[in-house]
C-alpha positions as CSV (number, residue, x, y, z in Angstrom):
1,X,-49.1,-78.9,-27.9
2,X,-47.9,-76.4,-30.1
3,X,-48.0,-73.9,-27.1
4,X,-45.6,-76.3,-25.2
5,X,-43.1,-76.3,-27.7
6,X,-42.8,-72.9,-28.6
7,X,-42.4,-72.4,-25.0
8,X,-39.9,-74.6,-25.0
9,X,-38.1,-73.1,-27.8
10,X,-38.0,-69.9,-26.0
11,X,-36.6,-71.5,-22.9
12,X,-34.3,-73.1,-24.9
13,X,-32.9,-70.2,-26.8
14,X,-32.5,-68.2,-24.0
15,X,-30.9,-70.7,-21.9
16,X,-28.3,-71.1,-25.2
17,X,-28.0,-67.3,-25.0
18,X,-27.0,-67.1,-21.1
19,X,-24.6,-70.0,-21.8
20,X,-23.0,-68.9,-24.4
21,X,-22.6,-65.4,-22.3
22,X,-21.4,-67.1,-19.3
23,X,-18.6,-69.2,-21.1
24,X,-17.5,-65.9,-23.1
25,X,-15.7,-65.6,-19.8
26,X,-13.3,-67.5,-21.0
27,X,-12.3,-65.4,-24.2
28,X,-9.3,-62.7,-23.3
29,X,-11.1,-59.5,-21.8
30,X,-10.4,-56.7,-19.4
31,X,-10.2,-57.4,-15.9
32,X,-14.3,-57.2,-14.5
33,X,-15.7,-57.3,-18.1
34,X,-17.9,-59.8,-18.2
35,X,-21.4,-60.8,-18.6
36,X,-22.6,-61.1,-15.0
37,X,-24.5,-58.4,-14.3
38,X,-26.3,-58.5,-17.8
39,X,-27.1,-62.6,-17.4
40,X,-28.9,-61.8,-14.5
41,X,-30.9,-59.5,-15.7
42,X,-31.6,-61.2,-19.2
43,X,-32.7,-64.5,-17.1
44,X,-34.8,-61.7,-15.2
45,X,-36.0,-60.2,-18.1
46,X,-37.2,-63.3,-19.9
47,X,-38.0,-66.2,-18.5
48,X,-41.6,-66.2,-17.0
49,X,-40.9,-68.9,-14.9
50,X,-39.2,-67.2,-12.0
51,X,-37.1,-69.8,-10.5
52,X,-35.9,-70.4,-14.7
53,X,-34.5,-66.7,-13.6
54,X,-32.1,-67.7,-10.8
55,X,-31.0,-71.7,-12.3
56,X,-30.4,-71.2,-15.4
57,X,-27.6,-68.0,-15.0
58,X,-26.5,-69.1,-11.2
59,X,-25.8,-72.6,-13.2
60,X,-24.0,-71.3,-16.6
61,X,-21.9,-68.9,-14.6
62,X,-21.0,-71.9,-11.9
63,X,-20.2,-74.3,-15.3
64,X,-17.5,-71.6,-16.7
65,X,-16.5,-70.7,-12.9
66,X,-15.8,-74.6,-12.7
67,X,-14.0,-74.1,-16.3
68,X,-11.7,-70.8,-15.6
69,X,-10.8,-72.4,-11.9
70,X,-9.8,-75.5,-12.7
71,X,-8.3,-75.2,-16.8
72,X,-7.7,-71.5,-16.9
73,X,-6.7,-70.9,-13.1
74,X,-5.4,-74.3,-12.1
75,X,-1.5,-73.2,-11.1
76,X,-3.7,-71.2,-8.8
77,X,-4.7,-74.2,-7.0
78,X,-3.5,-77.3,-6.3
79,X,-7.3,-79.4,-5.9
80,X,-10.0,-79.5,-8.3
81,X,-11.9,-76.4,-7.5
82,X,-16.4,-76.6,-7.2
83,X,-16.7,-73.0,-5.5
84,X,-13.5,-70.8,-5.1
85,X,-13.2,-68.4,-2.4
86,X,-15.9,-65.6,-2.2
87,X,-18.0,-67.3,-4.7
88,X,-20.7,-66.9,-2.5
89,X,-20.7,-63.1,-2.6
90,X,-20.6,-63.2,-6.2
91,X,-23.5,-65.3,-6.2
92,X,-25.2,-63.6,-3.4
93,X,-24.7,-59.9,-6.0
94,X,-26.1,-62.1,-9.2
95,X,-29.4,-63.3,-6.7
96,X,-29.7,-59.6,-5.8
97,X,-29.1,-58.4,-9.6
98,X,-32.0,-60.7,-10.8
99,X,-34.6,-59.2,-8.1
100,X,-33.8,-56.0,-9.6
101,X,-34.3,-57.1,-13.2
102,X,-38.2,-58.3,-11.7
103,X,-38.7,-55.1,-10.4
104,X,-36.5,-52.6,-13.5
105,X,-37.3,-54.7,-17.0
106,X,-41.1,-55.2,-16.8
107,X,-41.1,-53.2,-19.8
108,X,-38.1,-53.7,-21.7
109,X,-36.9,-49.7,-22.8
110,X,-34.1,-48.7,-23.0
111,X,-33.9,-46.1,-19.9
112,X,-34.7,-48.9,-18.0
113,X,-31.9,-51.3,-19.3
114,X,-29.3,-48.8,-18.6
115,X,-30.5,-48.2,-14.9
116,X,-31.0,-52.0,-14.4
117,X,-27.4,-52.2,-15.9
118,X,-26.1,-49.0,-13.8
119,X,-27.5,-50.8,-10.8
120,X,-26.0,-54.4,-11.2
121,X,-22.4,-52.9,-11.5
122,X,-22.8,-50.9,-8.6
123,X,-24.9,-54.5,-6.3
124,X,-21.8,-56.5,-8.4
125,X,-19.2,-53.9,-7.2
126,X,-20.3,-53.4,-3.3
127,X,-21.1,-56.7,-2.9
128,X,-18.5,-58.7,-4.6
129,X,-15.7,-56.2,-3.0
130,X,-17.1,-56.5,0.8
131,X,-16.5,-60.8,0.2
132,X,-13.0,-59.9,-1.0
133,X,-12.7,-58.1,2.7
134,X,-14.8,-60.7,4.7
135,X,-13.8,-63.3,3.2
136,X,-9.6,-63.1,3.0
137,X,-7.0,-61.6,4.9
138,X,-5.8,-59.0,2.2
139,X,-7.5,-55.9,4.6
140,X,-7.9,-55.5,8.4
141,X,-11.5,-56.7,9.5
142,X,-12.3,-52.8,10.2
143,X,-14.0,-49.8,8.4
144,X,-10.5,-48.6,7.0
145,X,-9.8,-52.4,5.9
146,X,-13.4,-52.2,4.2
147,X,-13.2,-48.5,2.7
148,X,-8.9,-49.5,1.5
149,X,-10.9,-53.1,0.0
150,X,-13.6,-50.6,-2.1
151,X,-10.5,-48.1,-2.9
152,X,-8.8,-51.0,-4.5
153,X,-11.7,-52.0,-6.4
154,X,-12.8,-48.6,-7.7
155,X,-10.1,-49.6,-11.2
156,X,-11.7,-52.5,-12.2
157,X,-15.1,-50.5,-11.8
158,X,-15.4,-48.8,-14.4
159,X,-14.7,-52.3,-16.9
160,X,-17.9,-54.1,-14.4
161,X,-20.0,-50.8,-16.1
162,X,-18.8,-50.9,-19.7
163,X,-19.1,-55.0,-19.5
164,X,-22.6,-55.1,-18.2
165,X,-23.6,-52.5,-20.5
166,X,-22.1,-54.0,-23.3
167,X,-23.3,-57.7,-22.5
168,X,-26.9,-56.0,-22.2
169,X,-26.9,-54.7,-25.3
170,X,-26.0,-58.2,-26.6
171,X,-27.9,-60.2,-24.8
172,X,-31.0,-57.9,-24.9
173,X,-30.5,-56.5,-28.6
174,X,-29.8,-60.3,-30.2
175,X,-33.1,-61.6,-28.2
176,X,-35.3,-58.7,-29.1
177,X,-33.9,-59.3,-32.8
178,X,-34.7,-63.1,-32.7
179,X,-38.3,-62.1,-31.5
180,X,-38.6,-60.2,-34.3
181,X,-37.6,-62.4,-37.1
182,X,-39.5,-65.9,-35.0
183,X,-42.5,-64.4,-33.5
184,X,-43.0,-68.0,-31.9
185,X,-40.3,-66.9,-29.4
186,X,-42.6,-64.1,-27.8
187,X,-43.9,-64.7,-25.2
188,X,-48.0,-63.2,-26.4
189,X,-47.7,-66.0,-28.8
190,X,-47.1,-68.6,-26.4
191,X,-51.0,-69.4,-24.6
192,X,-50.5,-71.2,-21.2
């Protein structure tokens, strides 16, 4: 029973963790920096139930989307907003940004945080700038509308890099400090 709850606990604190990463989204920042790429690979990183991985980020970033579209953004729109324009591509990049935090963060080093990081800025940046051009009529549906669409993105760029790598040191340092001081949150101590 004891297992079960620390298990819990863990779940629990890193669900709190993504959360409270996801609504910091709504604090003033640079355009691009936020925590997007870095949930992803947090819920990657720690959650040993897989499909935890996916839920629990695509759901905390959906709650503050739901949160900056309709309180934030709402002379934007003139209907209560569930999934804004493009969302998909976004969500599509953070799906993507989580497979790669299976594959990059089995062992959690530092060289391999900051390519999983360098990575989900560039999935987050290619991905989320081709829905802009799919998606909307801003750019002719061509290869000049596409390249013009990833020309326009390029500023914003380099605030996706400094604001995953940033939210990964958070995310990453704050857990790996919380293991230290509650060794019931690691996940050796936890017998299934």
């Amino acid at each position: 029973m004891t297992e079960k709850k620390n298990l819990h606990l863990r779940y629990g604190v890193i669900t709190l963790m993504v959360l409270l990463a996801a609504f910091s989204r709504l604090l003033p920042h640079p355009p691009n920096f936020a925590p997007i790429g870095a949930m992803a690979l947090f819920g990657a990183a720690y959650f040993s139930q897989r499909y935890l991985s996916f839920l629990i980020p695509i759901i905390s970033m959906w709650l503050s989307d739901l949160v900056l579209n309709n309180v934030v953004y709402s002379q934007y729109f003139d209907h209560f907003v569930w999934f804004y324009q493009g969302c998909y591509w976004t969500y599509g990049a953070f799906i993507m940004i989580g497979l790669i935090g299976f594959v990059a963060l089995k062992r959690i080093k530092i060289r391999n945080l900051i390519l999983a990081s360098l990575l989900a800025s560039i999935i987050f940046f290619l991905l989320s700038n081709f829905g802009v051009w799919a998606s909307t009529n801003m750019y002719p549906k061509s290869f000049s509308g596409l390249m013009t669409c990833y020309a326009a993105g390029l500023p914003f760029f380099k605030n996706t890099l400094l604001g995953d790598f940033v939210y990964i040191g958070v995310l990453f340092g704050a857990f790996e400090f919380a293991q230290s001081r509650m060794p019931v949150l690691r996940l050796e101590s936890i017998k299934y």
